[in-house]
DSSP file (Angstrom, degrees, kcal/mol; ACC not computed):
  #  RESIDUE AA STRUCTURE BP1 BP2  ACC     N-H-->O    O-->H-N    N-H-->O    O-->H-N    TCO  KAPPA ALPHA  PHI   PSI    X-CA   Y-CA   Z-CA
    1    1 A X     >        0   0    0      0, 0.0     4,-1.6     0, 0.0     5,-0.2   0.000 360.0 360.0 360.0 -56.6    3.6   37.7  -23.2
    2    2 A X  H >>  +     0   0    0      1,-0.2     4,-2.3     2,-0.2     3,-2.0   0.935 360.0  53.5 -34.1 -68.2    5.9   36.2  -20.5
    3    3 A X  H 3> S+     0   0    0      1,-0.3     4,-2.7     2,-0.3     5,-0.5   0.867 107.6  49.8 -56.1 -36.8    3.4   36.2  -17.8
    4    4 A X  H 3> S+     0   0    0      1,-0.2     4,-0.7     2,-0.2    -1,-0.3   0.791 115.4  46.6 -94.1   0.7    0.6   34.1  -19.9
    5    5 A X  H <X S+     0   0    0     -3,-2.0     4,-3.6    -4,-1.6    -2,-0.3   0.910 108.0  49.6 -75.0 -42.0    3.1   31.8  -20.6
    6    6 A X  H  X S+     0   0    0     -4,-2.3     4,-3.2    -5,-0.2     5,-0.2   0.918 120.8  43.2 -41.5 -47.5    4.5   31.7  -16.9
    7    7 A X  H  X S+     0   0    0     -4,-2.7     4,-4.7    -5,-0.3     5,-0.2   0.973 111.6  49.9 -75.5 -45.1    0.5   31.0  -16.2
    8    8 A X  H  X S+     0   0    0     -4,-0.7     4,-2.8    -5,-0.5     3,-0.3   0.977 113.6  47.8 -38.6 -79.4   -0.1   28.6  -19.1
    9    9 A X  H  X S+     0   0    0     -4,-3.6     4,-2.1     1,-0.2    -2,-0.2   0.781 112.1  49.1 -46.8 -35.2    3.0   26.7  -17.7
   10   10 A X  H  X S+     0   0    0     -4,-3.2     4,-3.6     2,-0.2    -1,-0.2   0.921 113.7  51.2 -65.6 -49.5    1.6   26.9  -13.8
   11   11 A X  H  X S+     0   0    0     -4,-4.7     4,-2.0    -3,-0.3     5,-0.4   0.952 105.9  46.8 -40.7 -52.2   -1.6   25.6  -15.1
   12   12 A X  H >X S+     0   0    0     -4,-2.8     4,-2.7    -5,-0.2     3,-0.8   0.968 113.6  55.1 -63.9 -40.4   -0.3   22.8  -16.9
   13   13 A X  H 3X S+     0   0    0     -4,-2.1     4,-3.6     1,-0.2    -1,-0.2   0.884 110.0  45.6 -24.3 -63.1    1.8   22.0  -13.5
   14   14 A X  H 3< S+     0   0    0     -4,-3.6     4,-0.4     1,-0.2    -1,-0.2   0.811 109.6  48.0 -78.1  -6.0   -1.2   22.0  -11.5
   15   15 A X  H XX S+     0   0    0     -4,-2.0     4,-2.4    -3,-0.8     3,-1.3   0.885 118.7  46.6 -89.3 -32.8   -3.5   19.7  -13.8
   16   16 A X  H 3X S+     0   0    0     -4,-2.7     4,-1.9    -5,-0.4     5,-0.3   0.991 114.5  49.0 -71.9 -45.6    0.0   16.9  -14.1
   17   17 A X  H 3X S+     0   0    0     -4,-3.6     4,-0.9    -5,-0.2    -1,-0.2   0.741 109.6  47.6 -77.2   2.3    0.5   17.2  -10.5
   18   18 A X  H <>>S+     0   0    0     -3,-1.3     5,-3.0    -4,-0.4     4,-0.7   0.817 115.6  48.2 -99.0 -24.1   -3.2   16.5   -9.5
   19   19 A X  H  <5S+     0   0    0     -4,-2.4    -2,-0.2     2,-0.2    -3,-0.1   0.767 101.5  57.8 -46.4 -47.2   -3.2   13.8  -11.7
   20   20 A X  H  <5S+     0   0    0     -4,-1.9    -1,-0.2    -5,-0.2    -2,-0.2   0.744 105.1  59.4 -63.0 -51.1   -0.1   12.1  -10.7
   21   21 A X  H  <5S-     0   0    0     -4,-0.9    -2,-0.2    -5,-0.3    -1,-0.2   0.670 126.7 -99.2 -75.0  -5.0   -1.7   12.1   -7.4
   22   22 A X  T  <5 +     0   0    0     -4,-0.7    19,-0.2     1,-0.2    -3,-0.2   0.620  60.9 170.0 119.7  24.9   -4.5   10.2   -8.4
   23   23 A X      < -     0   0    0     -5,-3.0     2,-0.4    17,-0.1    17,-0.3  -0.384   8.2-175.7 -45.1 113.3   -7.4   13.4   -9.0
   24   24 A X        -     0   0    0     15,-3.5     2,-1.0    -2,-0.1    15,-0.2  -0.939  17.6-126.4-121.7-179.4  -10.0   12.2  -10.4
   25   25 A X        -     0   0    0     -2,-0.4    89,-3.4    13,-0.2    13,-0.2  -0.725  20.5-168.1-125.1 144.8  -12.7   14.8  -11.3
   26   26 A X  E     -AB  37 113A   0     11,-2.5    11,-3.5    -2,-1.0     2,-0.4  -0.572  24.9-122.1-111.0 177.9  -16.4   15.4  -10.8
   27   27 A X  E     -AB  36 112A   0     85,-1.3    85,-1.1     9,-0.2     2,-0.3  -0.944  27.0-163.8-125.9 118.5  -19.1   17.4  -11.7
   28   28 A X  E     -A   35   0A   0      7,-1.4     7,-1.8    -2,-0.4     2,-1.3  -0.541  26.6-122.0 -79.9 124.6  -20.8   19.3   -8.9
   29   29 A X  E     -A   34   0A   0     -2,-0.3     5,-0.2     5,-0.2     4,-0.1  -0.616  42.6-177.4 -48.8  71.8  -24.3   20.8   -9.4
   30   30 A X  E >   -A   33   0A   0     -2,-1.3     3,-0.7     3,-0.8     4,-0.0  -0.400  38.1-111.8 -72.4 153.5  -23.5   24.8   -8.6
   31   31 A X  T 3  S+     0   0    0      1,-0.2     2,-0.2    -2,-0.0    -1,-0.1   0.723 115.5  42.6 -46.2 -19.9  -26.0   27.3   -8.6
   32   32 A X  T 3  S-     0   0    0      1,-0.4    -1,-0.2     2,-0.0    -2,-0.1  -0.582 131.8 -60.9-133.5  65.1  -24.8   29.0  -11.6
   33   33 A X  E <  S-A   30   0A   0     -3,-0.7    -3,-0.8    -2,-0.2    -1,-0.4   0.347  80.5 -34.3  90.2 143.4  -24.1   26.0  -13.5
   34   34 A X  E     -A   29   0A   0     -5,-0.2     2,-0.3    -3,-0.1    -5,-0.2   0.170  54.0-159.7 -18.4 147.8  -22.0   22.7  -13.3
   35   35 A X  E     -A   28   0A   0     -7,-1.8    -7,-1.4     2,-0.0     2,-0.3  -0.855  20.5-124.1-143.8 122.4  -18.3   23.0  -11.6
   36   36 A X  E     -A   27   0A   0     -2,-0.3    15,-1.9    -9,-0.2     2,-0.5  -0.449  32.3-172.9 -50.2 116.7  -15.4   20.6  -12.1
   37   37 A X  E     -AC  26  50A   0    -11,-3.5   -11,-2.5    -2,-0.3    13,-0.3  -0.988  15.2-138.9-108.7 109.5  -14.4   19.6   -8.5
   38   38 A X  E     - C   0  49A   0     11,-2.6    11,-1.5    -2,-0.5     2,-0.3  -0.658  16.0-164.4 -54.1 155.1  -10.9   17.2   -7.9
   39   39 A X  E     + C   0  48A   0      9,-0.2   -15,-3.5   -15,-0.2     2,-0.3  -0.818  21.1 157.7-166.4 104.9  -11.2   14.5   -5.4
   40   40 A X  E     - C   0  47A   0      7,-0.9     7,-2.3    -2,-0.3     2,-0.4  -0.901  39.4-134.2-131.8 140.5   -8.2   13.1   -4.3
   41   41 A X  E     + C   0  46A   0     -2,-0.3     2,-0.4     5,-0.2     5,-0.3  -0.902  29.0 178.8 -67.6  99.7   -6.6   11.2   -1.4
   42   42 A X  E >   - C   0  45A   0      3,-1.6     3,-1.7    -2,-0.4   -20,-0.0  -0.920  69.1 -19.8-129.4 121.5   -3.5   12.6   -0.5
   43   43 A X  T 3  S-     0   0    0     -2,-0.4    -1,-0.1     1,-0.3     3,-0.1   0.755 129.2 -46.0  52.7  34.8   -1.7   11.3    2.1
   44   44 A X  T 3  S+     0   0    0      1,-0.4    19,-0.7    18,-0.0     2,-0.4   0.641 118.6 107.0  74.8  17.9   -4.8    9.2    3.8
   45   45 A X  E <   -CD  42  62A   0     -3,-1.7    -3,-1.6    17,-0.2    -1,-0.4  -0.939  65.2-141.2 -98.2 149.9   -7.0   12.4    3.4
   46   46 A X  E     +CD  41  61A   0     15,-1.2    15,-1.8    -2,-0.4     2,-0.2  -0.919  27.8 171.1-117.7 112.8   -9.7   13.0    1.1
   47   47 A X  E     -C   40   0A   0     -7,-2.3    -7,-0.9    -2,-0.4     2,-0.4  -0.817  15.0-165.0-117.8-177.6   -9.8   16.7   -0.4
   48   48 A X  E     +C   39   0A   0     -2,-0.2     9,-0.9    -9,-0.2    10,-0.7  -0.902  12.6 176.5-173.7 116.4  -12.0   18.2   -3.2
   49   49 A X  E     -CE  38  56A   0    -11,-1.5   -11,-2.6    -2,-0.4     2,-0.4  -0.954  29.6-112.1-137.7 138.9  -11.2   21.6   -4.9
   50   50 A X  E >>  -C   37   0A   0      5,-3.4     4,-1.5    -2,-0.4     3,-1.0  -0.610  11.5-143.0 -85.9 135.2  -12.7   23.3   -7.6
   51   51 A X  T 34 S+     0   0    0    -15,-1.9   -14,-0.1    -2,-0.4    -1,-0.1   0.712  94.8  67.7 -70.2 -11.3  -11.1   23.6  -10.3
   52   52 A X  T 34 S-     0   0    0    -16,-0.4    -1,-0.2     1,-0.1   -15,-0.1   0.801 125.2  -1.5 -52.5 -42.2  -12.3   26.9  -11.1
   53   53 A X  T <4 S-     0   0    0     -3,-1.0    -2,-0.2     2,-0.2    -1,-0.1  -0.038  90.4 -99.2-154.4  24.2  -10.3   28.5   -8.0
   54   54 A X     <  +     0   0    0     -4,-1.5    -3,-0.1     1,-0.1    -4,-0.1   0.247  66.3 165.4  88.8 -41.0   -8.5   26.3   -6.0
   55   55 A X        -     0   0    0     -6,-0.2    -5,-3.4     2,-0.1     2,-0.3   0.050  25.8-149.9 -38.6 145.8  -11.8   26.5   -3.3
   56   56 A X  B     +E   49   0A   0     -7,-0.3    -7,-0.2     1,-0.1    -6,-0.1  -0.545  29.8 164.5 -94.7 146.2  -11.4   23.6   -1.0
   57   57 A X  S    S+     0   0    0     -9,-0.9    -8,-0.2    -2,-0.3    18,-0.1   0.071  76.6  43.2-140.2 -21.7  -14.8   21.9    0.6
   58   58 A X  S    S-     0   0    0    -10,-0.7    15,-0.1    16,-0.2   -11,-0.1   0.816  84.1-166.7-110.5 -43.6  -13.6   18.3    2.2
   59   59 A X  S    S-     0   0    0    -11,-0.2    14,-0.2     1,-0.1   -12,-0.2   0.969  74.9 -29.9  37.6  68.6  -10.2   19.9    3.9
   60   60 A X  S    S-     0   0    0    -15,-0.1   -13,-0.2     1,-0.1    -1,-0.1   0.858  88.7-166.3  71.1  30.7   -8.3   17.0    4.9
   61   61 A X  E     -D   46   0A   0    -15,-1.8   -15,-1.2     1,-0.1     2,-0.4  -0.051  16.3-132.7 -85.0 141.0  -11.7   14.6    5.4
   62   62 A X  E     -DF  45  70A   0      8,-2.3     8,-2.2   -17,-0.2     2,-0.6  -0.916  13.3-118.8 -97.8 116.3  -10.8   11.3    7.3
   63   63 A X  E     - F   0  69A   0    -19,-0.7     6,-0.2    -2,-0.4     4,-0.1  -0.537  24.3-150.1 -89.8 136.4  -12.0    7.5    6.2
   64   64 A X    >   -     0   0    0      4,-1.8     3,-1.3    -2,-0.6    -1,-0.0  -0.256  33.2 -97.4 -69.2 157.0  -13.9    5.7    8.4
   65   65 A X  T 3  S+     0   0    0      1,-0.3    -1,-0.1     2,-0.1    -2,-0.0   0.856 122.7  58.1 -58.8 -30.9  -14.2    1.7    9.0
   66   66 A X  T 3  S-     0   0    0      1,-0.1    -1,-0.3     2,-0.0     3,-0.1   0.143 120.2-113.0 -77.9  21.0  -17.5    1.9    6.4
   67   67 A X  S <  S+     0   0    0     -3,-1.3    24,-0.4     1,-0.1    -2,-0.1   0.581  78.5 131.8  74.5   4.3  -15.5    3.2    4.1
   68   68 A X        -     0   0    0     22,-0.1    -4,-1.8    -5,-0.0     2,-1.3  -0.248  55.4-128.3 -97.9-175.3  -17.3    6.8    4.3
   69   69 A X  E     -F   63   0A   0     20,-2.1     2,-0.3    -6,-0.2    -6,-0.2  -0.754  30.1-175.2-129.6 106.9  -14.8   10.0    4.6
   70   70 A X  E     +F   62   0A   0     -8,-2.2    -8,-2.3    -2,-1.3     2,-0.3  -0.817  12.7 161.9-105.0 159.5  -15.7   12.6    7.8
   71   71 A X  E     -G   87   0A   0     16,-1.2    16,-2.4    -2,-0.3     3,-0.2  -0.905  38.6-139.7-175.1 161.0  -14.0   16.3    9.0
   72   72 A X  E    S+     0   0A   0     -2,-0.3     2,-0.1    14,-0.3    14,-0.1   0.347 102.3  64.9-112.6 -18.7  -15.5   19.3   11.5
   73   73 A X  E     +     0   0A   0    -14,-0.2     2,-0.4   -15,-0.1    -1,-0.2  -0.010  60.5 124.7-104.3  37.2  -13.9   21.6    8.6
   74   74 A X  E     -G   85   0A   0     11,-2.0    11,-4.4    -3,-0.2   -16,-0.2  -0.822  45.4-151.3-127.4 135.7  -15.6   21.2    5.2
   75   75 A X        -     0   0    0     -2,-0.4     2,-0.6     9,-0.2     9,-0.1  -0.533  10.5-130.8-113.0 163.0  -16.8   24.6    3.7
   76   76 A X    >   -     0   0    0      7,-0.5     3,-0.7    -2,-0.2     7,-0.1  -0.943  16.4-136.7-103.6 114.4  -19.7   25.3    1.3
   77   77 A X  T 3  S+     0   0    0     -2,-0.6     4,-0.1     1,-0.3    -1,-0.1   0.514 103.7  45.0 -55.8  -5.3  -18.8   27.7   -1.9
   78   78 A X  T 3  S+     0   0    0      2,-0.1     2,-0.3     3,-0.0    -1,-0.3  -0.537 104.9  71.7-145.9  49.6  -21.8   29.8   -1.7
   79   79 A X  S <  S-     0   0    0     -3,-0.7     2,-0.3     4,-0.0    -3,-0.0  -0.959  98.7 -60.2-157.0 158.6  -21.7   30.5    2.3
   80   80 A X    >   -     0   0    0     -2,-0.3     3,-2.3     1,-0.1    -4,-0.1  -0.374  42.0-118.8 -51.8 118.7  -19.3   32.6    4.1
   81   81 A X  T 3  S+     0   0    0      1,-0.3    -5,-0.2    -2,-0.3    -1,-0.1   0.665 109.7  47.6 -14.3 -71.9  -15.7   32.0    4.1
   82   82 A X  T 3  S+     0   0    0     -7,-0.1     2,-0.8     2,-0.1    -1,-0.3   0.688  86.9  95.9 -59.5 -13.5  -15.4   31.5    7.8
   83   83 A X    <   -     0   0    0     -3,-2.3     2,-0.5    -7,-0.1    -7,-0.5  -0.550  55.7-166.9 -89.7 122.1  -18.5   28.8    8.6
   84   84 A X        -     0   0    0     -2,-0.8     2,-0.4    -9,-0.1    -9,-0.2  -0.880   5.0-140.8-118.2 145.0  -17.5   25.4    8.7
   85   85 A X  E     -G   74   0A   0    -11,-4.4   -11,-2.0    -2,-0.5     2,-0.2  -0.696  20.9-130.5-125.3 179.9  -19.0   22.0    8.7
   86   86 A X  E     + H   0 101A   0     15,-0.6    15,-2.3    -2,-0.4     2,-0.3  -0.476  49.1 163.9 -75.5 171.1  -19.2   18.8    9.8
   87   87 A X  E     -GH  71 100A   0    -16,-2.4   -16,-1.2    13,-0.2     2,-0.3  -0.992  32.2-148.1-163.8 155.5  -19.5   16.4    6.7
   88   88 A X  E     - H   0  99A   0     11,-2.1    11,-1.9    -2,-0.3     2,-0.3  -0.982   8.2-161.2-133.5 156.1  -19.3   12.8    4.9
   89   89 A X  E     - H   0  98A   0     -2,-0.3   -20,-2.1     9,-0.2     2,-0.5  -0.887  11.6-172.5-116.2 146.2  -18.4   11.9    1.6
   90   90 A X  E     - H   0  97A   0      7,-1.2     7,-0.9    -2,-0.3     2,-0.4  -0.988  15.9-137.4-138.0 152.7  -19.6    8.6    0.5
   91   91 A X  E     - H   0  96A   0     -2,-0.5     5,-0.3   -24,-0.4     2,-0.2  -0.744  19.4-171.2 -96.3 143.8  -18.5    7.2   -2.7
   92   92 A X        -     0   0    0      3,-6.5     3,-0.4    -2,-0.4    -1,-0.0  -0.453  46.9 -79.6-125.3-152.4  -20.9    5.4   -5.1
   93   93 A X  S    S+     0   0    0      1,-0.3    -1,-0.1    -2,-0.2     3,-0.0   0.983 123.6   2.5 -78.1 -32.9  -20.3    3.4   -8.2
   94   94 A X  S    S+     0   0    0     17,-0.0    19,-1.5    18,-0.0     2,-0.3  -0.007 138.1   8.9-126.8  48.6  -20.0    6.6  -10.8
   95   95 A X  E    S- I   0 112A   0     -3,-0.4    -3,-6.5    17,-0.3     2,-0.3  -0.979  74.8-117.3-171.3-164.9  -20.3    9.9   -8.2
   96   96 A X  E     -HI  91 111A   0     15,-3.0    15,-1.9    -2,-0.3     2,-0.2  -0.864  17.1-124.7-150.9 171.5  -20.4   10.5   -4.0
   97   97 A X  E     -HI  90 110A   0     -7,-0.9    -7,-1.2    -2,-0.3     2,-0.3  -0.490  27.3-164.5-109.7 145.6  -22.6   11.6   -2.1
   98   98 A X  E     -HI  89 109A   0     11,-2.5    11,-1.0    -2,-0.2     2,-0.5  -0.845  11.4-179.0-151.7 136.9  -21.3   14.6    0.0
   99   99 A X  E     -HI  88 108A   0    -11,-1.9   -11,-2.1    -2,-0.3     2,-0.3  -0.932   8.1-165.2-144.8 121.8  -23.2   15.8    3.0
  100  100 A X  E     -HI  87 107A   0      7,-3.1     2,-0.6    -2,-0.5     7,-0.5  -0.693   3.2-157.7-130.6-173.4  -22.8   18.6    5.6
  101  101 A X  E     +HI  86 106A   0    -15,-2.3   -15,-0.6    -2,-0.3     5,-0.3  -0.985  10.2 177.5-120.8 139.7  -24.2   19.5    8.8
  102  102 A X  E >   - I   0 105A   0      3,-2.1     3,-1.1    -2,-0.6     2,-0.5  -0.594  66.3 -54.1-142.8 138.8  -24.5   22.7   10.9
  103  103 A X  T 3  S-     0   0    0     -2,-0.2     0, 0.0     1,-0.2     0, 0.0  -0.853 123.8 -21.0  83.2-149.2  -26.2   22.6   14.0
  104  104 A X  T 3  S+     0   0    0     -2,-0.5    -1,-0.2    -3,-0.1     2,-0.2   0.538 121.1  88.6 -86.6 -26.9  -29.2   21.3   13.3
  105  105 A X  E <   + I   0 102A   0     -3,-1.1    -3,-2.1    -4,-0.0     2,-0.3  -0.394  48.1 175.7 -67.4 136.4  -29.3   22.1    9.0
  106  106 A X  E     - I   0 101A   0     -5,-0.3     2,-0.2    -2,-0.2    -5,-0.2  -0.825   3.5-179.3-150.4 126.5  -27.8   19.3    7.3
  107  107 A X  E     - I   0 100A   0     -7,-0.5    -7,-3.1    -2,-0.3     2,-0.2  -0.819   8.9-154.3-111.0 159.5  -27.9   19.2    2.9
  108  108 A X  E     - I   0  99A   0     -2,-0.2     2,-0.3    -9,-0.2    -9,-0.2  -0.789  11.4-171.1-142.8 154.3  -26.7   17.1    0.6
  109  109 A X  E     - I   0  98A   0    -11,-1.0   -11,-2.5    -2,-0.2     2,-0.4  -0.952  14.0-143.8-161.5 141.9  -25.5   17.0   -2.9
  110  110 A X  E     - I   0  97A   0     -2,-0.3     2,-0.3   -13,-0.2   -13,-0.2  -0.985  13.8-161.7-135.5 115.8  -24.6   14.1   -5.5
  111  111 A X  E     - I   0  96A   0    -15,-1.9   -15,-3.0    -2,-0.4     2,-0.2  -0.726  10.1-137.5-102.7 143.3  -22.0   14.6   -7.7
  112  112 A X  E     -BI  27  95A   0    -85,-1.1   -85,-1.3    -2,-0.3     2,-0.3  -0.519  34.6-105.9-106.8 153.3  -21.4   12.3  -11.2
  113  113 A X  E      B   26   0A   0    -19,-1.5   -87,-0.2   -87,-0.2    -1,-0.1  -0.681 360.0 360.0 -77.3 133.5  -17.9   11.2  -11.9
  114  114 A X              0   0    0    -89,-3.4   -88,-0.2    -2,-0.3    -1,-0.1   0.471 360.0 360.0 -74.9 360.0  -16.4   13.5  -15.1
């Protein structure tokens, strides 16, 4: 009983503190269905973690003078841990755009604001 309260409380923790930093959250087209992603700018980087497990995709994404957000480190949830790419987020009036490269493959995905 302790411990799913302990976890209950760590949840509620992480959803006030992503909030408080100014999360807001989208909804990513996964292969097995929708996933809640945060997108926040924290400390003049843009990162975007699923809420499902913490996975990270933007890692620490840079803004540009157009307003668009780039990083050499932004991961894929359904590729292997270790491959990274480069990528841009761009934001539009209710989703972004988010787009990666490697090598010569580059895909794209458009996520709706939740």
């Amino acid at each position: 009983m302790k411990f799913n309260i302990a976890v209950g409380l760590l949840a509620v923790s992480l959803a006030l503190s992503a909030a408080a930093a100014g999360a807001d959250t989208y909804i990513r087209p996964g292969k097995d269905g929708p996933q809640e992603i945060n997108v926040v700018i924290q400390e003049g980087q843009l990162f975007c973690t699923r809420i499902s497990d913490g996975f990270e995709m933007c890692n620490g994404m840079t803004e540009n003078e157009d307003h668009t957000w780039t990083g050499p480190n932004m991961r894929h949830p359904d590729m292997p841990e270790f491959m990274k790419f480069r990528g841009t987020v761009s934001f539009t009036g209710n989703g972004l755009t988010i787009k990666g490269c490697a090598l010569v493959f580059c895909d794209s995905e458009n996520w709706t604001k939740g």
